[in-house]
SEPATOR-697942 format. One record per residue (C-alpha): residue in one letter; x, y, z. Coordinates in steps of 0.1 Angstrom, whole numbers, plus 2048, in hexadecimal, padded with zeros to 3 digits. Last residue first. Example, Ala and Ser with C-alpha at 12.3 -4.5 7.8 and 13.67 -1.06 7.14 Angstrom:
2
S8897F5847/A87B7D384E/
END
This chain:
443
X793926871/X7A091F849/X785916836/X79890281C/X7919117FA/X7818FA7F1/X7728DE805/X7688C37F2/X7428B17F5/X74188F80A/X73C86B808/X74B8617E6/X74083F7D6/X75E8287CC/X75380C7B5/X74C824798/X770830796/X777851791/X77585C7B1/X77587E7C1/X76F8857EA/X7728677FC/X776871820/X79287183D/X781879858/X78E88D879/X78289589C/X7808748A6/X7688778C6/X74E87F8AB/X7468A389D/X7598A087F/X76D8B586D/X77D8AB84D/X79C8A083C/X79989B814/X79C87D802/X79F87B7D5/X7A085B7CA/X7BA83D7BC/X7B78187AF/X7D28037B6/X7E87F4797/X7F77D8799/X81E7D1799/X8367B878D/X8457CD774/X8467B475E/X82A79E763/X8117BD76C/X7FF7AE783/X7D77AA783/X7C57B27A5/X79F7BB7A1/X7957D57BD/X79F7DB7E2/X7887C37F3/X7957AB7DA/X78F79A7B4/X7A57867A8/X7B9781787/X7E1776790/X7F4766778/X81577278B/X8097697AC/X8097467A0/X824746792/X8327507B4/X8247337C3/X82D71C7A8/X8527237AE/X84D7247D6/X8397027D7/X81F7057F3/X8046F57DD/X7E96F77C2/X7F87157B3/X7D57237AB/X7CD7217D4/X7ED72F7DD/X7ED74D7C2/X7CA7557D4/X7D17547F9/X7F076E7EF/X7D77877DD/X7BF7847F9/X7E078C812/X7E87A87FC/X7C37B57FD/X7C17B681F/X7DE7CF81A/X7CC7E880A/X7AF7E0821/X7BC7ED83F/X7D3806834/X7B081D833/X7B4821859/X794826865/X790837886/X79F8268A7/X78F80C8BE/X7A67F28B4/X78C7D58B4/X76B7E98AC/X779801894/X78F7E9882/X7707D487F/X7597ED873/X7737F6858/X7777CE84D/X7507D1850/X74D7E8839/X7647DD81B/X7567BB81D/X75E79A830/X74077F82C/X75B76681E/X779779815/X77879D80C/X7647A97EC/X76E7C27D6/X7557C67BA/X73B7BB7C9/X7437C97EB/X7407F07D8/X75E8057E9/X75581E801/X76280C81E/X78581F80F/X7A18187FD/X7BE8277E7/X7BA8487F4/X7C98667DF/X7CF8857FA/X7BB8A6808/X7C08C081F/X79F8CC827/X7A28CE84E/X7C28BC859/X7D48DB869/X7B48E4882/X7C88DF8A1/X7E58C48A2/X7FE8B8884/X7F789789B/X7D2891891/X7DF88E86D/X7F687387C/X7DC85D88E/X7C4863873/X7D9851856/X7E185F834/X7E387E834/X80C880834/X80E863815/X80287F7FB/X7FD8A380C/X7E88BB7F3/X7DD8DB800/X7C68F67ED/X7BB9137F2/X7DD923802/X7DE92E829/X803941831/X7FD950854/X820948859/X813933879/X7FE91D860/X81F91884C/X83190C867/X8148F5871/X8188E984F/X8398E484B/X83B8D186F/X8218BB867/X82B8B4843/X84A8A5854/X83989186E/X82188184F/X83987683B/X83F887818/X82E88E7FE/X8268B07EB/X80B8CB7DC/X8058EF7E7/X7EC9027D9/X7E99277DC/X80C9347D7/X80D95B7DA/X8339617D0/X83C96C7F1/X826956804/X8379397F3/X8589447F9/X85094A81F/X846923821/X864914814/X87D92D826/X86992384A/X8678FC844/X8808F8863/X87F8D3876/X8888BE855/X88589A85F/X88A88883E/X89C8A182D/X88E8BA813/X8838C27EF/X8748E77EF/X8958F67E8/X8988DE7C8/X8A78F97B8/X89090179C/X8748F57B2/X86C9127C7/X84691D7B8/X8389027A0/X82491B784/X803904777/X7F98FB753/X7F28D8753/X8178D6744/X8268E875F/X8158D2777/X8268B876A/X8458BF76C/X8468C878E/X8338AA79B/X846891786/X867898796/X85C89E7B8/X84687C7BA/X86186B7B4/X87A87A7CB/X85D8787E7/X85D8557E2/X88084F7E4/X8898657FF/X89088B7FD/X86D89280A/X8578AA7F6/X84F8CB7EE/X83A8DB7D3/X82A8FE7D8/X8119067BC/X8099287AC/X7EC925796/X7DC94279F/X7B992D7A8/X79A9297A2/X7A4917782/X7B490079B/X7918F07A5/X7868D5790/X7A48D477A/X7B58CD79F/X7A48B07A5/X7A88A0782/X7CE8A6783/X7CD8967AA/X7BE874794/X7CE874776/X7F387E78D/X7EB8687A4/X7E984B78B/X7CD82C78C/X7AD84478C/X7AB84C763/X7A582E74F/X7BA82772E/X7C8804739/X7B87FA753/X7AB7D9747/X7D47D773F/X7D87D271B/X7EA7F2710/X7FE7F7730/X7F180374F/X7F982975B/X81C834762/X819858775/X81985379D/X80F831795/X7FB81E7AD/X8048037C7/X8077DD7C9/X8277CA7C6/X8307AA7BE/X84C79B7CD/X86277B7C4/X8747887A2/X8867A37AD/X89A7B6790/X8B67A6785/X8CE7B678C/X8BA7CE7AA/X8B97F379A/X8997EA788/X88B7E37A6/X8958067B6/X88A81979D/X86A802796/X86380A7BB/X86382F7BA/X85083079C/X83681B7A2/X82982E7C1/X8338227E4/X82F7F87EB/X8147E37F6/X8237BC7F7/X81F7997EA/X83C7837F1/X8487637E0/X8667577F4/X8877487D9/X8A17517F5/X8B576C7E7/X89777A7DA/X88377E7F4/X89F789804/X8A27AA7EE/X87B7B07F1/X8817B3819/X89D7C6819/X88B7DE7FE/X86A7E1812/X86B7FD82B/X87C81B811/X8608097F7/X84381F810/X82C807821/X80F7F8812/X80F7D282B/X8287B5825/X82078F819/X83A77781E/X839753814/X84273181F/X85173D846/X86D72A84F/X86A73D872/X891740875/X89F741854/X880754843/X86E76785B/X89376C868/X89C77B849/X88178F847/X88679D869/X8AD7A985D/X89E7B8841/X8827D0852/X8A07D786C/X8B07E5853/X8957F9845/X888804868/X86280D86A/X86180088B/X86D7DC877/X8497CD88A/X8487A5886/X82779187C/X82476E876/X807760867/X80073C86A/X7E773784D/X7CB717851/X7D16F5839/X7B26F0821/X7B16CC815/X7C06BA7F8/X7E46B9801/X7EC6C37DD/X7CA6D87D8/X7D36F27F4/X7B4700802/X7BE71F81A/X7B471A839/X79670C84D/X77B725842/X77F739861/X7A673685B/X79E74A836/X78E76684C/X7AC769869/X7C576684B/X7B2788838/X7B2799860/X7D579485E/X7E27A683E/X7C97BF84E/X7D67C486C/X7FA7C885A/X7EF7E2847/X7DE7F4860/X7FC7F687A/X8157F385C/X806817847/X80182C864/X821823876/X83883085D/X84A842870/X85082788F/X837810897/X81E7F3884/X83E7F7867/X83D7D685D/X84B7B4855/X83279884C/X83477584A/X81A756839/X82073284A/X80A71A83A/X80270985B/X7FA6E085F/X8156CD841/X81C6B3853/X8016A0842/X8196A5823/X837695834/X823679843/X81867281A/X83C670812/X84865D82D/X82A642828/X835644802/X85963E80C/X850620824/X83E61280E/X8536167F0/X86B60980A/X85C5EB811/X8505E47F0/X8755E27E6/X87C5CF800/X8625B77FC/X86F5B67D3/X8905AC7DE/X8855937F7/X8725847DD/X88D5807C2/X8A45727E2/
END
């Protein structure tokens, strides 16, 4: 009977081992989803963005997968890609399905503005998924994470600060470049002294043009500037706002030569072709998250785009050394890519959101394995160099900081009418590529 005990016994440690090990050689895909805006409003930042997040899995496949130390081999990325249409409900209800449906292990989701990603960062909560995503400014999104009780523990975002720089500590802590307001204060010290002073601010009433609103007018007081329609908010408006016409004639009335503001890109469209049929031309225009993308700059029509200007966050202009793709991938050949598969001009969403999907490839190779908990650990701890610069988080905040330069919009005489070039950089790794124009030379 003793033996027969003990043979079962063995037998099922056998057969539970043999289980055990079938259930890790199961393991085939790591299966990585993405929700994102490739249509709809926001088209310019999830068709890039999300080609990128896929180009990153494409180039870890070619080295057979991601290694995972627990199964002791590399396993190869199934990523799964869905299109909300720039819908934030219907950005949630995808997630869930990635989840529930396609049992996806992780999510990683392209730069898009944080009205796009709350759904998303609220289930990855709920159901424990670690998730590396682009997000608006800091600001914006720390409003609305801090707002979440607690605040979301499974995504880590990656953006700038409109105004909050790194802490003491960070190995950015002190630099100018990772703020729009260092980096768009140090372009117009370079050229606002050749102005009045006079600056028109508008934004968007949504959360990132809120933000940006706020800080924008105050500051520019402070730096020694006049904001023109702000006391009333006047120059804050609707998503979708088809008359700029009182906006604009204020300006011209009180002589405004630079105007300053985000918003989408259709919206600035309209303002600023209503402004261009007012005959009201300042110096200086700055459009954050509306010049972004060449598809929607191109859309304004005629000469609108020439000289306006915007922070970037990446370019092929960045040094490989210091931000390297994966394997022989580098900052311009993930552009000469782009160009030669989607036949379109660069799309600088590309390698911000490469860099997620680095980012992501990283935590799971320090975690060792597909565990969630360890996974997002992981991510928390991370130190790594990508094709968009070093990624450290902030552990609280759970944010990194982006570097940021100076673009402007200029003509070219190639089929793409339109180029979106570095123009000021603080950063030694980002070389510029053209002079500025100022004033613009209006046609």
């Amino acid at each position: 009977m003793k033996k027969l005990f003990v043979c079962g016994v063995v037998a099922l440690f056998l057969v539970g081992f043999s289980v055990s090990a079938m259930a890790e050689d199961e393991v085939k895909e790591i299966r990585i989803g993405t929700v994102s805006s490739v249509t709809g409003m926001f088209g310019g930042f999830g068709e890039g963005g999300s080609w990128g997040i896929a180009q990153a899995f494409k180039d870890v496949n070619k080295l057979g997968g991601i290694y995972v130390k627990k199964y002791g081999k590399r396993i190869p990325v199934k990523h799964i890609l869905l299109d909300c249409e720039s819908d934030p409900v219907k950005a949630g209800t995808l997630a869930e399905d990635l989840i529930l449906r396609e049992k996806v292990h992780f999510l990683v989701n392209s730069q898009e503005p944080i009205t796009t990603q709350i759904q998303k960062n609220n289930l990855c909560d709920k159901y424990k998924i670690p998730n590396v995503a682009g997000t608006g400014p800091l600001e914006p999104y720390l409003g609305v994470r801090e707002g979440n009780l607690p605040p979301w523990q499974y995504t880590w975002c990656w953006s700038f600060g409109i105004d909050l720089e790194p802490p003491k500590g960070d190995f950015r802590y002190g630099k100018p470049g990772f703020t729009i307001l260092s980096t768009w204060k140090s372009w117009l010290d370079m050229f606002g002294p050749k102005t009045n002073k006079k600056v028109g601010i508008y934004a968007s009433d949504d959360p990132d043009g809120i933000g940006w609103y706020g800080l924008f007018t105050k500051k520019v007081k402070e730096w020694g500037y006049e904001p023109i329609g702000t006391e009333n908010r006047s120059t804050l408006f609707p998503l979708g706002s088809t008359d700029f016409r009182p906006i604009i004639e204020n300006w011209k009335k009180n002589n405004v030569e630079i105007i300053l503001g985000n918003c989408p890109a259709p919206d600035f469209g309209t303002l600023w072709r209503q402004a261009r049929s007012l005959n009201f031309k300042p110096k200086m225009v700055g459009a954050a998250r509306a010049a972004l993308f060449y598809t929607e700059v191109t859309a304004w029509g005629g000469d609108l785009p020439l000289g306006v200007f915007i922070e970037m966050w990446w370019h092929p202009a960045y040094d490989p050394k210091e931000c390297p793709g994966i394997g022989d991938t580098t900052p311009q050949s993930l552009a000469k890519r782009w160009s030669q598969e989607k036949g379109q001009p660069l799309n600088i969403a590309i390698g911000w959101s490469y860099c997620l999907a680095q980012v992501m490839i990283a935590a799971i190779e320090k975690a060792g394995t597909l565990d969630r908990e360890a996974v997002n650990k992981a991510i928390s701890e991370t130190d790594t160099k990508t094709i968009a610069y070093r990624c450290v988080f902030d552990q609280k905040m759970h944010f990194n900081w982006s570097p940021v330069f100076i673009g402007q919009w200029f003509q070219t005489g190639a089929k793409e009418k339109w180029e979106l070039l570095p123009v000021y950089s603080n950063h030694t790794f980002v070389h510029t590529s053209a002079k500025p124009l100022f004033p613009i030379p209006y046609k």
